[in-house]
N, C-alpha and C positions, 0 to 999 in steps of 0.2 A: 217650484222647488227643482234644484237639477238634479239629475238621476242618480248621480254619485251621492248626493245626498240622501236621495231618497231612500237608496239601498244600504246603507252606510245606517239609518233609522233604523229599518227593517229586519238587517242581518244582529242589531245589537237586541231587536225584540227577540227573535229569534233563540240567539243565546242565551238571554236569561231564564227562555222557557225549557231548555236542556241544559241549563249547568247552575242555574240561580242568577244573582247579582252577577254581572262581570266585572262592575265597577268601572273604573276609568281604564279598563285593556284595550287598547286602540286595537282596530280593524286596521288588514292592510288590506286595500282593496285598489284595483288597478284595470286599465282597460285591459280584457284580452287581447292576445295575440292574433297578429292576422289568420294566422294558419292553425288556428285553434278556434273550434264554434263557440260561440256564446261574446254575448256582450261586455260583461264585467268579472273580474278573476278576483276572487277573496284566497289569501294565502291565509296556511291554516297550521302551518308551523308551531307556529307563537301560541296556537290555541289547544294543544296535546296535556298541558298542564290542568287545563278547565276539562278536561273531555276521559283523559285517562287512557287514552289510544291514542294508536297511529296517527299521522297525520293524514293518510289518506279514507281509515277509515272515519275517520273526525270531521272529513270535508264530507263522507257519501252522507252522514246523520246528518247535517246542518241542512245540505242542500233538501235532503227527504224533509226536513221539516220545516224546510223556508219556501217551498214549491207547492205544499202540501197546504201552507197558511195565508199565503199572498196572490191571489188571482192576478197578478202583477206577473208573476210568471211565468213564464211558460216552460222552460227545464231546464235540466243541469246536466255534466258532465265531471267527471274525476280524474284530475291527471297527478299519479302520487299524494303532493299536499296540497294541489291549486282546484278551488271549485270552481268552474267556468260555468257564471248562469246565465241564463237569454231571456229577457227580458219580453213578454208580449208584444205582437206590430202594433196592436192599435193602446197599447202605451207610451207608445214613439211614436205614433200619429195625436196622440194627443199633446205629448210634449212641443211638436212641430208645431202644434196652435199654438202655445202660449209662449214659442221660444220667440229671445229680438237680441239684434245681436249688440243694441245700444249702449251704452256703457252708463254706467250708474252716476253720480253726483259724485265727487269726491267728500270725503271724509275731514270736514274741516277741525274734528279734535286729533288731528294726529299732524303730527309735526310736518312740514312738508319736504319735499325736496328738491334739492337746487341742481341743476342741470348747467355747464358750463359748457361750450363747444364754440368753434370758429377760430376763437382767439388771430386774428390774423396780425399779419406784420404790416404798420404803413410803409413801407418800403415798395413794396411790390404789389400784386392783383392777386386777386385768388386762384388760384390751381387747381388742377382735378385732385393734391391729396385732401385742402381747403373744403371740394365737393363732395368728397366722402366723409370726412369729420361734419360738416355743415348736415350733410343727412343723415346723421346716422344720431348727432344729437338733437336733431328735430324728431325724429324718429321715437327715438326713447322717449322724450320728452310726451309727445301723445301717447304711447304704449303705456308711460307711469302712468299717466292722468287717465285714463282708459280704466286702471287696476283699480281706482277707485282712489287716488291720494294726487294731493295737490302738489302743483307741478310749480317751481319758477326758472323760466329761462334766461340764465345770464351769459354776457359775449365779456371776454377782458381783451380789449385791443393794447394790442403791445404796441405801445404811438413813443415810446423814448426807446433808448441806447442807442449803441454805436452802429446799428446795422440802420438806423433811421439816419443818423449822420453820413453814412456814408453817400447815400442818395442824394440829402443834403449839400454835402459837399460837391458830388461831378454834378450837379446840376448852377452850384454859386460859379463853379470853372469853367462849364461849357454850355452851362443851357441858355444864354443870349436873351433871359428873361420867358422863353418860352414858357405857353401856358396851356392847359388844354383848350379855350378857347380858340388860340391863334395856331395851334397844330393841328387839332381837330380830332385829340389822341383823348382818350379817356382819362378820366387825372389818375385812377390807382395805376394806365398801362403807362401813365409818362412817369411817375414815379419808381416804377420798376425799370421802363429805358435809363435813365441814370442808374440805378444801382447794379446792372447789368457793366455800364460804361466804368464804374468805379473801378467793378473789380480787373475788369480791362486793363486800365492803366493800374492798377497795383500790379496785375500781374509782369507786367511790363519793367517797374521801381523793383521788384523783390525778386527777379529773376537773375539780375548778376549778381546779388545779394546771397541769394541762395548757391550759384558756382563757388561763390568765395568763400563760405563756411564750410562747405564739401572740402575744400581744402586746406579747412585749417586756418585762413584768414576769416578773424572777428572784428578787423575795423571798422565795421558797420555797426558793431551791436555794442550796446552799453555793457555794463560789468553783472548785471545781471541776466540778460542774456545771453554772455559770452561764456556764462558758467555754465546755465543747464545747457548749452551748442556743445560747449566742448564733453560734458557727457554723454550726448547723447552721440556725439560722434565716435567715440572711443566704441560704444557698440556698434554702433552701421559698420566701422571699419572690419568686424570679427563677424559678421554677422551673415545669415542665410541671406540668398535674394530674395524669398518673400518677405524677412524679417524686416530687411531694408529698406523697403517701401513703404515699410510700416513706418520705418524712424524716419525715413526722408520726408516723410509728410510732415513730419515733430518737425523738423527742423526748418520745413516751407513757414509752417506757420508763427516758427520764431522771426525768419527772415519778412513775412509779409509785416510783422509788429515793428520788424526796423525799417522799413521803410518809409520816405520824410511823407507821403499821401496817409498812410496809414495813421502817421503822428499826428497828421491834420487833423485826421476825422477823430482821433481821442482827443486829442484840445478842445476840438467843438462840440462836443460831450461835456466837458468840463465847464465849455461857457454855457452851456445848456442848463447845465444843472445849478450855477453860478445867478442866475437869471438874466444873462446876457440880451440887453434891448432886442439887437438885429438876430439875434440866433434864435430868440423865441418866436419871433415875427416871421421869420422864413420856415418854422419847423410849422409854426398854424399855418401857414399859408399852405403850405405843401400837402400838409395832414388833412387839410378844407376838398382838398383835390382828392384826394386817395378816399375820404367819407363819400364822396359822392358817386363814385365810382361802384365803392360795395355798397349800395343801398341798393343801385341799380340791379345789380347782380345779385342781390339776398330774394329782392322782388321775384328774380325772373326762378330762381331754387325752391322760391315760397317759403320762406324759411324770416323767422323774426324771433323777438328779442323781448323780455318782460322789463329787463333794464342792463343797460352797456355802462361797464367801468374800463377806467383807462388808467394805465399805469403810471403816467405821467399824474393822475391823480392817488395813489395809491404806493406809491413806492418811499417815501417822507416817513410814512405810518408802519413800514417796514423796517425803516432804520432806526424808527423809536424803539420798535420791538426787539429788534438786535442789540439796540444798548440796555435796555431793561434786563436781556439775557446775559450779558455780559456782567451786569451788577447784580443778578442772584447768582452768577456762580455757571449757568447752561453752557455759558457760550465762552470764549477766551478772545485775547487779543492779543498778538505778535506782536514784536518790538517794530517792525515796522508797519504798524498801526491797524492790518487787517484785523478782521474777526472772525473764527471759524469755529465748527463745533466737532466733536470728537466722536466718531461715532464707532469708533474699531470696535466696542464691544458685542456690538448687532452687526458682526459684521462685513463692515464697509469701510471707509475712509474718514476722514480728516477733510471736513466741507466749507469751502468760504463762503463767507456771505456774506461781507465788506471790504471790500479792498483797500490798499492802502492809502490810496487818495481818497478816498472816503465817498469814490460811488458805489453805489449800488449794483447787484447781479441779480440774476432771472429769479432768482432761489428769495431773495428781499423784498421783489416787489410782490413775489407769489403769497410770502408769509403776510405781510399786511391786505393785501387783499382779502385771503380768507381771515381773517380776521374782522377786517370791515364787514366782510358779508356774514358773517354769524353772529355779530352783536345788529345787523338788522335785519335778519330774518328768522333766527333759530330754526335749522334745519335742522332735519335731521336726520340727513343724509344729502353727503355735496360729491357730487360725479362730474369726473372732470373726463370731457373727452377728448383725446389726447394720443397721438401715435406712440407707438411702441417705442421709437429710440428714447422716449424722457420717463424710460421704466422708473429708472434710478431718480430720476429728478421729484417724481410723486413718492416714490419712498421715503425720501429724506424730508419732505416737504411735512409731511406725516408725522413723524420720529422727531423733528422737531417742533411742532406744534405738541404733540401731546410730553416732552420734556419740556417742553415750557408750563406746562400745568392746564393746558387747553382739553376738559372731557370729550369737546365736542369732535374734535378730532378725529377720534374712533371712528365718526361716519363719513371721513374721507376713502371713497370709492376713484381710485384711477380706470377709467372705461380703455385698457389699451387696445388700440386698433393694429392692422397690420396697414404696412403703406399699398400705395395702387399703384400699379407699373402697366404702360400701355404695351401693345405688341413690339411695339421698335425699342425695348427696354427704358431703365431709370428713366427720370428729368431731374435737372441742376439748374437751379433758380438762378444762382450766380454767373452763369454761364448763358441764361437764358434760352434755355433746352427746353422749359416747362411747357403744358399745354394749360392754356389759362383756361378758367370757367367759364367764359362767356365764350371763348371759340368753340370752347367743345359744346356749350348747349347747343350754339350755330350748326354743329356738326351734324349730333344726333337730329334737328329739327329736319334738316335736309335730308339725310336718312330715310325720316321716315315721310319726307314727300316723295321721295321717289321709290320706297318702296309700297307706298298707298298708290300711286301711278302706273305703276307697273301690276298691281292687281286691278287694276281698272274700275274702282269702287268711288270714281272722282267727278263722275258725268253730272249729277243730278244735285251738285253741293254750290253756294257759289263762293265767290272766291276770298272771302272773309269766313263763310263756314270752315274750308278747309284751313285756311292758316289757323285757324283757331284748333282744329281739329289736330292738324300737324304736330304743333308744339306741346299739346296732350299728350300726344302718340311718343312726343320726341323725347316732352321731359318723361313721363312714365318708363319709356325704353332705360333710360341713366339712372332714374333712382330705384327703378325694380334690380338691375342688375348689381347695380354694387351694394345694396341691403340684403339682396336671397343671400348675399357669402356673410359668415361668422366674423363678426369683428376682429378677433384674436389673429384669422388669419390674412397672408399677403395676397394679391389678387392683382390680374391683369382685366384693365376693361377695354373691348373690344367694341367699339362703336357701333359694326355693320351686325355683330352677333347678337347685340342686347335689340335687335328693332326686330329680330326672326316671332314671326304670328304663329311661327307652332312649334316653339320649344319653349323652356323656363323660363318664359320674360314677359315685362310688362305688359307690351302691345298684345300677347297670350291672351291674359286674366281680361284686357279690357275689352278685347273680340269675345268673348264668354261672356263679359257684363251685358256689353249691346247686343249680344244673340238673345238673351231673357230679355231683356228690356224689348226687340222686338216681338217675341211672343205674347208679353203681356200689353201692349199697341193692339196686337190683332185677336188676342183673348178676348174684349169688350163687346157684348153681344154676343157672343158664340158661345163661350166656357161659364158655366154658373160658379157662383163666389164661394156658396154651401153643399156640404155634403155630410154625408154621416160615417161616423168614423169606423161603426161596426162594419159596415159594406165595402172595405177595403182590403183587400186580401194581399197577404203580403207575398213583398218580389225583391228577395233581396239588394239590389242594385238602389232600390227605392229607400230599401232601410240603413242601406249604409252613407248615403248620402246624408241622412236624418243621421245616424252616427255620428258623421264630421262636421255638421251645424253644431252640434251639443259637443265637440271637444273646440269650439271657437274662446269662451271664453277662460277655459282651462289653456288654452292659449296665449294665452295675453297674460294671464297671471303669469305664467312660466318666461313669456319674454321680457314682461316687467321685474321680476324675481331677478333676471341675469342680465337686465338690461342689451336684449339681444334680438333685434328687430328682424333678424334673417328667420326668425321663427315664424314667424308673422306672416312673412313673406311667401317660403317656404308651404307655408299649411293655406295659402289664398289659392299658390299654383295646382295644388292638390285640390283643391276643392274644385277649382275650377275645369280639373281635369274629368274628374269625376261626375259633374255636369254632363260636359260635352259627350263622356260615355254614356248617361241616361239622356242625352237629349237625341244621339244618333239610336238608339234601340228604343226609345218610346215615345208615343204621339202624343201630341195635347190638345192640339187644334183640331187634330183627327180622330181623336178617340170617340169613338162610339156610345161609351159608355161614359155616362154624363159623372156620375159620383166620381169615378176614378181619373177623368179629364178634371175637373175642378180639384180632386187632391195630390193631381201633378202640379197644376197651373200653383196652388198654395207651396210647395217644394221648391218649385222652380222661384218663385217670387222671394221666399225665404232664403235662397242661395244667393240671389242678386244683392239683397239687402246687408248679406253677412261679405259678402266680395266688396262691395263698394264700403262696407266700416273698415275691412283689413286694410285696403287699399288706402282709404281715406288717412289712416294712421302711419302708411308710410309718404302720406304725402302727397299722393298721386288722384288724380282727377279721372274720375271713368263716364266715359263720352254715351250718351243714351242710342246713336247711333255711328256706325263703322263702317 
């Protein structure tokens, strides 16, 4: 039984023996404060009603007769209304035998939960924002299943629209048939060299385009473009210089829509969706190159999938859905044939979700998707992990499913993250600014060969240990540092800073893991296995360690609750830190005293155990030797 429970039992016997029944009056009880003795804090507020006093005299009576009944105790303290009790050491030394810090079976009568994350574009490769989305829903995903409930991990690859044509397209105008075979280029990185090249040459088509509506010439633009140009000009021309740049960008992206490459790649969307022979055949072909690419790279993240939907299968079942809403009444449709839904009441805007040629947007193939996936899984709860710029896009996504009459709905959870920015600031995929996924693991792996080299801990490995060792080191260093920060917020990662062995990072916790793991190698024969629990006298340093084993799995609940792996993270480096403060002040292998060496050696073995599960759950591998 964990301790919180136990006392949580205890304090309620307790009560009935000074005040009667208490009935269903819950206990608040909570770990103490650092800088306050005692182990567990029962607040006593709540409890002046049963008691007929003060709150502080209410907490000195409970405590005098919960200390007084439980040899479990050992005393109390009164601060105002909080009772601060301390719990016996060798009731903590008993807990440390029967603590593990394994996680239970999930709970197959509870509904499960569906986990989305990656969603990548076949247009391009994956990017370091792709590698913090990719770990952070693999992350969760073990963290849920860890809480005790069944996990399913789903990818929706965004494999159609017009940002897949575009690639599409400079690669039918200038790729000479090239292939990754015959370049030697990975197929997601050749697919991204065209779409890189597109925007090239549009920039190129829309740039006197855009001089010419600066001035007031719309000869470029059709008549519906020429209307929202000419308003939005009318404000640029009154308008602040920051305001301008705001509207000049309105107007880049009117000018980039007239231009005749731009009208390419929307026609070849339209044969796309048309089921045009040669457009289908060049979109699988292209798409065949870009799957092979992120397998590679999901492999090398460690990171997989329970089942991958693609939009191109999903987005038909979205436009059934939008018509079905349009004939109860949810949904409306414009005289030039769009469909949008109204949402000013909650609000927000006036949302399309059909356009007038009758393709489909992000928002259409989203609704059929979660659709599909709740008539085959019933979840119940669907977390979508997803960066902060598509706050808006999950809200509406939301709002309309449950105004279409969907209960399930309710348990759409948006996971918003903040984006990652390297020290040289942003990256611009279009522009091909990004640092892709596989350079940067390249980075980090090199990283840490040379800072394993330059500690000089490389003599006695051979040279398949240490590449194996390295890439531990390297991925550990990338997914410790960008899981320790809170998803909500933005973050820069720092390549040479996440691989430092003695501050908050991976390569930290896993030099901790292999320092236990060589004590218990040299433990064998020396340190006996048993001891007796009364014959240990307590040292604080010993009992708070035992403190942070027993808040592991209050842990996990808490990260699972908020879907928030920096917790995880977080509470590994702290323990780990904590180690190393009782492995620098106390002996094991040297101790004299045999009972107290065998119930460090069990402490030490129990930290290791619980470092390589936290760890394990964000994904990261801990090396037996460093």
């Amino acid at each position: 039984m964990k301790p919180e429970q136990w006392l949580s039992e205890a304090l309620a016997k307790t009560l009935n023996e000074l005040y009667g029944n208490i009935g269903a009056n819950p206990l608040v009880i909570q770990p103490t404060r650092k800088d306050v003795e005692g182990d567990f804090t029962l607040v006593c507020f709540g409890l002046t009603k049963l008691s007929g006093k003060s709150p502080a005299q209410t907490a000195e009576d409970i405590g005098v007769n919960f200390c007084n009944t439980n040899p479990e105790a050992d005393s109390f303290n009164v601060a105002n209304g909080f009772l601060n009790i301390s719990l016996t050491f060798e009731f903590w030394i008993t807990y440390l035998n029967q603590f593990s810090p394994q996680a239970s079976e999930p709970d197959l009568n509870v509904p499960p939960v569906m986990i989305e994350y990656s969603s990548p574009n076949t247009n391009k490769p994956l990017h370091l924002g792709h590698v913090r989305n990719n770990l952070l829903g693999a992350a969760v995903a073990n963290i849920v299943s860890a809480s005790g409930k069944k996990v399913i991990k789903v990818n929706l690859v965004n494999d159609r629209g017009i940002h897949i044509c575009k690639s599409m397209l400079a690669w039918q105008n200038s790729g000479k048939n090239e292939t990754p075979e015959s370049s030697g280029i990975k197929g997601d990185h050749l697919a991204g060299k065209y779409y890189v090249e597109f925007d090239k040459s549009l920039k190129i088509q829309a740039e006197p385009i855009l001089n010419k509506v600066l001035s007031a010439d719309f000869s470029d633009l059709d008549e519906k473009q020429s209307l929202k140009a000419t308003a939005i000009l009318e404000k640029y021309n009154t308008s602040t210089d920051d305001k301008k740049e705001e509207l000049k960008g309105e107007l880049k992206l009117i000018s980039n829509s007239a231009a005749p490459l731009m009208k390419e790649a929307a026609e070849m969307l339209r044969r796309w969706e048309a089921g045009d022979e040669a457009t289908i055949q060049l979109w699988k072909t292209m798409n065949g190159w870009v799957y092979q690419g992120f397998d590679v790279t999901y492999k090398r993240l460690g990171v997989s999938f329970d089942k991958i939907y693609y939009e191109s299968e999903t987005y038909l079942l979205g436009k059934e859905l939008v018509e079905n809403g349009v004939n109860s009444g949810v949904l409306y449709r414009k005289d030039d044939g769009s469909v949008w839904i109204d949402l000013t009441a909650e609000g927000l805007d006036h949302k399309l979700l059909l356009r007038s040629d009758g393709t489909s947007v992000y928002m259409t193939q989203d609704l059929g998707t979660a659709l599909l996936r709740a008539e085959e899984y019933k979840a119940g709860n669907y977390v979508y992990v997803v960066g902060n710029e598509q706050d808006y896009h999950f809200k509406v996504l939301k709002l309309i499913l449950q105004k279409l009459g969907y209960s399930w709905a309710n348990g759409i959870f948006h996971l918003s993250y903040g984006m990652v920015d390297l020290p040289t600031g942003k990256m611009k995929s279009r522009e091909g600014t990004v640092v892709d996924a596989d350079d940067l693991i390249d980075e980090v792996i090199a990283e840490a060969k040379k800072k394993s080299e330059e500690l000089g801990k490389t003599e006695t490995s051979s040279a398949e240990e240490l590449a194996a060792l390295y890439e531990r080191i390297g991925m550990a260093a990338l997914k410790y540092f960008i899981l320790k920060v809170d998803p909500k917020k933005r973050m820069v990662f720092n390549p040479e800073e996440s691989i430092d062995i003695n501050g908050n990072t991976g390569p930290f916790i896993q030099y901790s893991y292999a320092r236990i793991q060589s004590v218990i190698r040299k433990s064998k024969g020396v340190v006996d296995n048993q001891y007796d629990v009364k014959q240990i006298e307590n040292e604080p340093s010993h009992r708070t360690l035992i403190r942070t084993l027993e808040q592991y799995h209050e842990t996990i609940q808490a990260a699972a609750n908020g879907y928030n792996p920096s917790l995880v993270a977080n509470y590994a480096y702290e323990l780990a830190k904590q180690f190393n403060h009782f492995y620098h002040e106390f002996s094991i292998l040297k101790e004299e005293n045999k009972q107290l060496a065998a119930f460090r050696l069990e402490l030490a073995t129990k930290t290791g155990e619980t470092l390589k599960c936290a760890m394990g759950l964000l994904g990261i591998e801990m090396p037996e030797k460093m």
